[in-house]
C-alpha positions as CSV (number, residue, x, y, z in Angstrom):
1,X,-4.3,-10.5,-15.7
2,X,-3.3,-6.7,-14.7
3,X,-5.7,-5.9,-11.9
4,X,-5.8,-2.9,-9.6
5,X,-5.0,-3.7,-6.0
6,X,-8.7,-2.2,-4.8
7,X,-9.6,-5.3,-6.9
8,X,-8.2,-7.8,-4.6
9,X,-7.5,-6.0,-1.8
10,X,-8.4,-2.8,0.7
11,X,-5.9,-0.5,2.6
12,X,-6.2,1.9,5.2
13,X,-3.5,4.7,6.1
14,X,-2.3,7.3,8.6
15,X,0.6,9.1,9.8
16,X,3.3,9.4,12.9
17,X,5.2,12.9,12.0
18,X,6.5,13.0,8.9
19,X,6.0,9.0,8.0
20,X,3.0,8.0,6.3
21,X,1.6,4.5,7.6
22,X,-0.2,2.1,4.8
23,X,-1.8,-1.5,5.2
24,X,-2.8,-3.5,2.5
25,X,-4.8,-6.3,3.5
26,X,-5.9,-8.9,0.6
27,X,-9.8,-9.8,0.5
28,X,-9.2,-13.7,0.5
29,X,-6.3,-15.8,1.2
30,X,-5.2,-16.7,-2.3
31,X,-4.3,-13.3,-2.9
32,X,-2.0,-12.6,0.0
33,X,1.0,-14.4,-1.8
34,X,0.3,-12.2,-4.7
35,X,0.6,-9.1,-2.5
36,X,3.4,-10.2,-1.2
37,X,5.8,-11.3,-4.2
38,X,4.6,-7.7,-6.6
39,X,3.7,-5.5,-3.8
40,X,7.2,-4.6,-2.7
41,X,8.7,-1.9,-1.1
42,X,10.7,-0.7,-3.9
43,X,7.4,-0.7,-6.2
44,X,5.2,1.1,-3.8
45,X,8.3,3.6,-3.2
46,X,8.2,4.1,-7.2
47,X,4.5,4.2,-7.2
48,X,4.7,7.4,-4.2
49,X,8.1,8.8,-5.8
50,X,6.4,12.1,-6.1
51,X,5.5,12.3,-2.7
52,X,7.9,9.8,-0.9
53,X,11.4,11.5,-0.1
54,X,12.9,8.9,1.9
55,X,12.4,4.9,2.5
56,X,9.7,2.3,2.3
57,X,9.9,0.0,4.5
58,X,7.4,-3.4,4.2
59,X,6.2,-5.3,7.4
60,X,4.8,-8.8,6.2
61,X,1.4,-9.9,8.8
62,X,0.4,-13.1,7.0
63,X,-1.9,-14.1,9.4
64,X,-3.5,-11.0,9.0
65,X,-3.1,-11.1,4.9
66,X,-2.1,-8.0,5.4
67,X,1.5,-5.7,4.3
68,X,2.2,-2.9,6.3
69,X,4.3,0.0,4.9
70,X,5.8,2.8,6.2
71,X,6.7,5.3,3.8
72,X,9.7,7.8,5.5
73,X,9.7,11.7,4.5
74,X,6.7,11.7,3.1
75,X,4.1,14.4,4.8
76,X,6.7,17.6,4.1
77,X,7.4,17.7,7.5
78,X,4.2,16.7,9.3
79,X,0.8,17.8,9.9
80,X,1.7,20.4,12.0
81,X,4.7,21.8,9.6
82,X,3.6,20.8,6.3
83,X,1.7,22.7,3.7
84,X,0.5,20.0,1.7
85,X,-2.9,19.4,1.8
86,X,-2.9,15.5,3.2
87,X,-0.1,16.4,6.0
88,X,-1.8,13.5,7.5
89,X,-1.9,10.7,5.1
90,X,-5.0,9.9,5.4
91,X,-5.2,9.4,1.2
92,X,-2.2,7.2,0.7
93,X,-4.2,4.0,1.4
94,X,-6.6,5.6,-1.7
95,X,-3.6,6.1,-3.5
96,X,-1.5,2.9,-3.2
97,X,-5.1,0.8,-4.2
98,X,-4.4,2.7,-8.0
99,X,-1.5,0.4,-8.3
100,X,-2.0,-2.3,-10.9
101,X,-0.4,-5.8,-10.2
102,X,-0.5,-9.0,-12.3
103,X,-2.3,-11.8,-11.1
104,X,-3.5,-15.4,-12.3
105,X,-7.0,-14.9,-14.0
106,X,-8.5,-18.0,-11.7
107,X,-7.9,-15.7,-8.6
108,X,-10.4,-13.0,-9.7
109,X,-13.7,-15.7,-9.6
110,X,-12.9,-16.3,-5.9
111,X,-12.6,-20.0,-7.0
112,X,-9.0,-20.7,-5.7
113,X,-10.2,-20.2,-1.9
């Protein structure tokens, strides 16, 4: 089934500079290695390729079920420099929970943990 990840998962997000910071941490353990084999740094980099000039990088924390990403060139500079309107990236974790994913239909009941 094509879910989106606020489905299965939440994120939170901020910034260093001009590198936006983005955790994705999955609601219960069966989904983590889900996360982990269609949440990828090249996907999430397609999924901010309006916004994301330079690269994603993915940080696995499975004891957290939890990816961190850090998206490179992606605040226009910074919050001090920048004159977009999230210079912080405080919105990306809002942002990367729109992307849809497919997972096994069992998962979604909560019956697999």
């Amino acid at each position: 089934m094509r879910v989106r990840l606020r489905e299965i998962a939440f994120a939170r997000s901020g910034d260093k500079g001009d590198t936006a910071n983005v955790g994705l941490i999955a609601f219960r353990p069966s989904i983590y290695p889900y996360l982990v084999k269609e949440v990828t740094a090249e996907r999430v980099k397609y999924h901010f390729n309006s916004i994301c000039e330079g690269e994603v990088e993915r940080f696995e924390l499975p004891n957290l079920r939890a990816l961190n990403f850090l998206l490179h060139r992606s605040l226009g500079g910074g919050g001090t420099v920048s004159l977009m309107l999230d210079a912080q990236g405080k919105t990306f974790a809002t942002a990367l929970l729109r992307m849809e994913i497919d997972v096994p239909d069992h998962l979604l009941d909560g019956s697999a943990d």
